[in-house]
N, C-alpha and C positions, 0 to 999 in steps of 0.2 A: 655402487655407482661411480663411473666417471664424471668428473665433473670441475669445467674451465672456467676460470674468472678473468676477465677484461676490465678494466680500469686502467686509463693513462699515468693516475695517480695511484696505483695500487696500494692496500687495499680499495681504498675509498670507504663506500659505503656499503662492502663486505667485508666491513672490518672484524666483524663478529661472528655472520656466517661462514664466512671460508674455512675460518679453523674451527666452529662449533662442526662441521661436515665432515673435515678433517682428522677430528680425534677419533671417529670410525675405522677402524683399520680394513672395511670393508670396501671404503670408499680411497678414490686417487683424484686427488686435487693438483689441479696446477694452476698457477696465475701470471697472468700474462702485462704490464705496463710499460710505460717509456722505462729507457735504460735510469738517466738519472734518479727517476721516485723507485727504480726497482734495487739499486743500488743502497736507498736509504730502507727499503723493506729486509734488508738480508736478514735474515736469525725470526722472518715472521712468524713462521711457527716450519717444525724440524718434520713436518709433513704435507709440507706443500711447497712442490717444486715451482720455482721461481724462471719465468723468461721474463729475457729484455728484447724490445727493438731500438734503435737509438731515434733519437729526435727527428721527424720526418723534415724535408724540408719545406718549406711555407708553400704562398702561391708567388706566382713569375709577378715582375711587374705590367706586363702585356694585361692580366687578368682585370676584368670588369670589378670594380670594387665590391658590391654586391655580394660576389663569389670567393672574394679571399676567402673565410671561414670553409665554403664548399670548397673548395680546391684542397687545402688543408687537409681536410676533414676523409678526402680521396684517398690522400697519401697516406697518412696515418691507418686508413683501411686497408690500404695496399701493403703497408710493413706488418699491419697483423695478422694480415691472412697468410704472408710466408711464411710465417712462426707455425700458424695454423694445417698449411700444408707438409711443412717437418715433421709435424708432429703425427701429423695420418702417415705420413711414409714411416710412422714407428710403430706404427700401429695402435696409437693412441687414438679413438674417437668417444667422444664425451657423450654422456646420456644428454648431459642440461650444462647448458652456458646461459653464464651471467654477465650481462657487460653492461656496461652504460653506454649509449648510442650518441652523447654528446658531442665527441670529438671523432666520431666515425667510425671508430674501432670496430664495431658491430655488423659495418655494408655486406662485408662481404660473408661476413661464418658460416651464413647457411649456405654456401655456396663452397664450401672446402669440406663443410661437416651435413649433408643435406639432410642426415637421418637423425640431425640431435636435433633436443628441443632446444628454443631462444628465448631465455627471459630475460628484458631490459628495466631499467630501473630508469623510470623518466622523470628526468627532476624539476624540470621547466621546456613548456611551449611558449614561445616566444610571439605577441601582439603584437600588433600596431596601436590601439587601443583597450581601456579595459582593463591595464594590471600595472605595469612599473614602467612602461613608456607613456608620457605623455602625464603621468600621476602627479607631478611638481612642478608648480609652472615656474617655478627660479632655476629648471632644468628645463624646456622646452624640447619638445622632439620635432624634427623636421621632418617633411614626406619621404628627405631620403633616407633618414633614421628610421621610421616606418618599413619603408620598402626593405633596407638593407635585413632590418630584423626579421620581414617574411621569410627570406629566402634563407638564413639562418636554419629553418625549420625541415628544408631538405633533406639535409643526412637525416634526421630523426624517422621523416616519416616513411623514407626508404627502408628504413631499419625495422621500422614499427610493421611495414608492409609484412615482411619477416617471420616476426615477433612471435611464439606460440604462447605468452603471456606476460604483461609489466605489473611492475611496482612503481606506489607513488607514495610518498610518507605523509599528505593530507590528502581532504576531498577536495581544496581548491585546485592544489597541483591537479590531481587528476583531473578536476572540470577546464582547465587550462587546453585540456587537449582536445582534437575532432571529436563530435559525437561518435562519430562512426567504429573510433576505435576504443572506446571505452568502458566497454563490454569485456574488454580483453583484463583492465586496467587493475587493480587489487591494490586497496588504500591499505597498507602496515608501515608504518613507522619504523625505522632503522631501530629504536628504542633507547630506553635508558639504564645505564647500569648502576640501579638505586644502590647495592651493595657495597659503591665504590663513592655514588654521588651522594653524600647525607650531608644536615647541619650538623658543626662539630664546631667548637671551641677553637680558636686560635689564641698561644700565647703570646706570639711575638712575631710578626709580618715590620720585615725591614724594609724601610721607602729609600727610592733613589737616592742618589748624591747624597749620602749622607745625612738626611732631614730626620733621622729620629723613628720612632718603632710605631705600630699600632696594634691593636689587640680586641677580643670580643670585650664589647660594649662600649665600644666609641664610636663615636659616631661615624658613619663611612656609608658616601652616596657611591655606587659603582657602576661603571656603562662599559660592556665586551661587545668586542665586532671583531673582525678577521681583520679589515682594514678601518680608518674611521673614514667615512666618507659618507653621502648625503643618500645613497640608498639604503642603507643603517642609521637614516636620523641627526645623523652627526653635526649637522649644523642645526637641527634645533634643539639638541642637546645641550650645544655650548651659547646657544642664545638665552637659554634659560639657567644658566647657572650663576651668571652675576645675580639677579633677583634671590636666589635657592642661599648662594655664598653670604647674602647682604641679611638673611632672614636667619640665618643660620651660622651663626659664628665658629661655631667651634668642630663645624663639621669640613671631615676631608674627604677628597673627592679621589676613586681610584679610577683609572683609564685605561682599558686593555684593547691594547688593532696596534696592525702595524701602518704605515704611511704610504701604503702602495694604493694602487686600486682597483677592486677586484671584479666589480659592476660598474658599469656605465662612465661616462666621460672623465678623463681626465683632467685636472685644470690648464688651461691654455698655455701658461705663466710658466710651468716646469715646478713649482712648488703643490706641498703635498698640501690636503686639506687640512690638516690641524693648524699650519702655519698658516691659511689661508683664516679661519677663524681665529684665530687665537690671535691676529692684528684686527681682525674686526672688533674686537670683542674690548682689545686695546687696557687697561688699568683697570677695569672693571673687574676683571678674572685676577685675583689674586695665586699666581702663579706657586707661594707658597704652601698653599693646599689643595692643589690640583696637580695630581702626581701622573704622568706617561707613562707607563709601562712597557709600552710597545707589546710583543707577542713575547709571551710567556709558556714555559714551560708547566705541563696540565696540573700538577702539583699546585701552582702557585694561584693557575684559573681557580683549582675549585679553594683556595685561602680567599681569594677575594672573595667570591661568591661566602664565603662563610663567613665573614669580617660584613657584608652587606646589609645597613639597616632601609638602604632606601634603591634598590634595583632599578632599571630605566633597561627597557628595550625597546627600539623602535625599529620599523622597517615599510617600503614599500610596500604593497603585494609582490610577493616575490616569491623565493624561496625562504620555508622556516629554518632558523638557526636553530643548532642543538644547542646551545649556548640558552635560548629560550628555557630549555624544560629540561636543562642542567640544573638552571636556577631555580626552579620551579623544586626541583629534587631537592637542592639544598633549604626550601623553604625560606626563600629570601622574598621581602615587602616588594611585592612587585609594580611597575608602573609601567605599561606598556602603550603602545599605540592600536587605536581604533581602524584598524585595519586587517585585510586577509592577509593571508592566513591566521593569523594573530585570533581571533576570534575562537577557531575550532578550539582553542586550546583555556583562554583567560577569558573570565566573566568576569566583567568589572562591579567588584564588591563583593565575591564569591571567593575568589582563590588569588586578586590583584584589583588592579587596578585599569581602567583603562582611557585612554586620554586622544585628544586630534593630533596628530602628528605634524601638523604645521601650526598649532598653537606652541611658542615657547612659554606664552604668560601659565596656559593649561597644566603645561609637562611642571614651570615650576612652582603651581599651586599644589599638584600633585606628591608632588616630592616632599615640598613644606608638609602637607598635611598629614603623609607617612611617618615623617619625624616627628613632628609633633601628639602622635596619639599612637605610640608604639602598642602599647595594648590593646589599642582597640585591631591591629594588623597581625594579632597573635591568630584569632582566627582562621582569618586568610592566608595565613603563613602554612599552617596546618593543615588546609587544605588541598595548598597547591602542592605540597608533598605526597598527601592522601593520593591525589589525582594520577600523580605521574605512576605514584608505585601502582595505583589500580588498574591504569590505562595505557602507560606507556614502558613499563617494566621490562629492561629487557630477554631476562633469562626467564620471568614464566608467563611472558606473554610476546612479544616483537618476537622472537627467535623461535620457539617454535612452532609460529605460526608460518613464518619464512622456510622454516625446514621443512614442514609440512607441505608445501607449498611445490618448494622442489622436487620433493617425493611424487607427490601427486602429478607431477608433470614430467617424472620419470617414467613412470607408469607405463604400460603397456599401451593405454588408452590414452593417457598427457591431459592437456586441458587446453583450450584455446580460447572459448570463451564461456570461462566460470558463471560461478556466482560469485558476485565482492563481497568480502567480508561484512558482518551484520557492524554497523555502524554503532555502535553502542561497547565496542570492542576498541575503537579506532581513536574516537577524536571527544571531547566533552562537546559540544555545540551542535553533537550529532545521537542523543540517548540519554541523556544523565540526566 
């Protein structure tokens, strides 16, 4: 097979499959992203050739606000499709391309490649109501916050128009999207690489500035996010940890997000949200055992997660973190939020815990109650390991069913509108 991969961040989330396809010497893979993340891809694997486009430029200032992201979203399609037409003048045309249709990349392929198949990987359709707009009212969305988000949905569903099959790694994602095209849609999980993600002992995990070492069996509450910010919770994180820190003396608190922000509003002020909490929150939060991290290198992610006696994830409906059912791999006391996606995955008192996402008093009874009855969360701990290797494994279940996938829609015949995979394969809250 030929077969092109599109991501502006390449890989993305063919991080697995492009070189599981790759190590076939039958197959020719090439992957296509912006220049900068393709630059940080170089040595991805010494069988798949690598193009860049450089950084498209934005929209004009002339453009209706609404449409910055469409405008973008043009360009961006317009710089991949001459990578795309180079590449037919070499005589390179792909059985199946993989892209993500978020940033545009996808508008135009079938239109350079008309005879390959298109499979996109749809990670979120964006509401006006109903999912992470509008979901917190200490965030408020406005008609033009509404509106703007519609038209967001553009390139996708031009792209989707396209599409001879997607991917979505739950069933909310997928119910997020038109009925109409849903049919097309195939719920697999990117997956989890349990070989890599286990509980393991830690001897010695060094905290910042100098404060001293930590180790398995002390106490250590942990919350990962990409960034901290309030569509991961973040503020009722830290609203519940004076109560957790006052109940809890001897326990430290590890922090992994950087200070950007990766979903929804910025603060107005120019300051990031941790600062913005962390004065709310004022002497309450003893500063001496509540360690930042910032973004850490994955080595050190899965030490926290394995130093973990008391986990905390939270998040809108939105999209699910791997970071979720990382943790879940490492068999860490889990405390998550009563919210989608979050469901398909944690039963509260099965495999976690699960709590209101705008209760801080909830998240930090939850947390106390972890610590305080560690045995009786051995179960649960056990579990949530069980699960992910059963369900979300990703070398003997996520990937080949993905390859499978592709294959099948190499085919002579392709697929356009499958059957979805039997739900009992997919998610727990859907068979188990």
């Amino acid at each position: 097979m030929r077969l092109l991969f599109v991501h502006q961040n390449f890989p993305g989330q063919y991080r697995h499959l492009a070189p599981a396809l790759a190590n076939s010497p039958e197959n020719e893979v090439i992957g296509i992203g912006e220049e900068a993340n393709i630059r940080r891809a170089q040595g991805f694997h010494p069988r798949v050739r690598l193009l860049a486009y450089p950084q498209p430029q934005g929209a004009s200032a002339q453009t209706h606000h609404y449409l910055h992201s469409t405008e973008a979203a043009v360009r961006r399609g317009q710089a991949v499709v001459r990578l795309a037409l180079a590449l037919r003048a070499q005589g390179f045309v792909p059985d199946v391309i993989c892209a993500h249709p978020g940033w545009g990349e996808a508008l135009f392929l079938k239109d350079a490649f008309p005879s390959a198949r298109l499979l996109l990987y749809l990670e979120f359709f964006y509401r006006g109501s109903g999912s992470d707009m509008g979901f917190d009212p200490e965030f408020p969305a406005s008609l033009d916050d509404q509106c703007r988000a519609r038209l967001r949905n553009a390139t996708q569903l031009i792209s989707l128009d396209a599409a001879d099959a997607c991917l979505s790694p739950t069933h909310w994602q997928r119910n997020q999207y038109p009925a109409a095209f849903r049919d097309r849609i195939h719920v697999i999980h990117d997956g989890v690489q349990t070989s890599l993600v286990f509980p393991a002992p830690v001897d010695q995990f060094v905290l910042p500035d100098g404060r001293g070492t930590l180790r398995s069996g002390d106490e250590v509450i942990t919350y990962v996010a990409r960034n901290l910010e309030p569509y991961r919770g973040f503020h009722t994180f830290m609203r519940a940890l004076p109560a957790v820190l006052a109940a809890r003396p001897r326990a430290q608190v590890l922090i992994v997000g950087g200070d950007e922000v990766s979903y929804g509003r910025r603060p107005a002020n120019g300051e990031c949200y941790r600062e913005i909490y962390l004065r709310e929150a004022g002497e309450a939060i003893d500063t001496r055992r509540v360690h930042f991290l910032g973004k850490v290198p994955y080595r050190v992610f899965l030490d926290v997660l394995r130093l973990s006696c008391a986990h905390v994830y939270l998040t809108y409906p939105f999209v699910l973190s791997w970071s979720l059912l990382e943790a879940m791999a490492c068999a860490c006391p889990l405390i998550a939020s009563d919210t989608a996606p979050v469901r398909e995955v944690v039963q509260s008192g099965r495999n976690g815990l699960l709590v209101d996402f705008f209760s801080p008093a909830a998240l930090a009874e939850g947390i106390v109650s972890v610590l305080d009855k560690p045995q009786q969360m051995q179960p649960l701990r056990a579990q949530a390991r069980r699960d992910i290797a059963e369900h979300f494994d990703l070398e003997r279940i996520a990937l080949p069913r993905l390859i499978s996938l592709v294959k099948e829609l190499a085919s002579p015949t392709g697929i356009r509108t499958g059957e979805i995979p039997a739900p009992d394969a997919i998610g727990l809250a859907h068979g188990v």
